[in-house]
N, C-alpha and C positions, 0 to 999 in steps of 0.2 A: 270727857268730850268737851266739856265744857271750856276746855285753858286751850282748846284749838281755834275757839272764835273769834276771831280778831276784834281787837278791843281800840278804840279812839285813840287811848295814848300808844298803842302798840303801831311799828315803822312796818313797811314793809319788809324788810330785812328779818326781821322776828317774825313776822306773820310765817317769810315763807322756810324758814329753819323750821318752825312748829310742824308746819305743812309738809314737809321733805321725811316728816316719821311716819307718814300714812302711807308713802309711795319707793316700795322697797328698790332702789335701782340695782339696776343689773353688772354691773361693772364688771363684777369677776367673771361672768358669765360672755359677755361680747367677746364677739372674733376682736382680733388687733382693729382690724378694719374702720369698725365703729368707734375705737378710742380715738382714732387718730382724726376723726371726721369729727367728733366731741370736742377736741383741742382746735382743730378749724372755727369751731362754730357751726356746723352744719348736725343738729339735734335732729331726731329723730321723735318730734312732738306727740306725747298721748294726754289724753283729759279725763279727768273722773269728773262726777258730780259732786262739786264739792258747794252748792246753793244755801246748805243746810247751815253753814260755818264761813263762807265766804261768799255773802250775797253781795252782788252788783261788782264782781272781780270776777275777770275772766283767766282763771288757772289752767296752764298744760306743765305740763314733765316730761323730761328727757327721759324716754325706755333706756338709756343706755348709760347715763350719767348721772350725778348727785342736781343739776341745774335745774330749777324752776322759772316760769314765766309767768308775771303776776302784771296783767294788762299791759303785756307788750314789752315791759323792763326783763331782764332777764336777771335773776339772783341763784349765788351760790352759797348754798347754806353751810 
């Protein structure tokens, strides 16, 4: 658990690939619908508590896609 905490020299880019192993997306699982609303840009935002490993960062995840949102930037891991 320990190599998930974001560390000073660690970017956000790493932070949030580390982060994208905790949050299984659903991809193969969405209607078309969702893929295509993914490729928009129009995510389908969820949050875990992630406090314990990411304090003072505000994390969500796309239910539908591999994309993370790590205070407002959005990254694809």
């Amino acid at each position: 658990m320990t190599a998930l905490i974001q560390s000073a020299t660690q970017t956000n880019q790493e932070f949030a690939t580390s982060l994208a192993k905790l949050w299984p997306h659903r991809e193969h699982e969405a209607p078309s619908l969702s893929g295509v609303l993914c490729w928009l840009g129009l995510h389908w935002w969820r949050s875990l508590n992630t406090n314990a490993i990411a304090q003072q960062k505000h994390v969500r995840f796309c239910f539908w896609c591999s994309v993370l949102k790590i205070d407002g930037h959005i990254y694809t891991p």
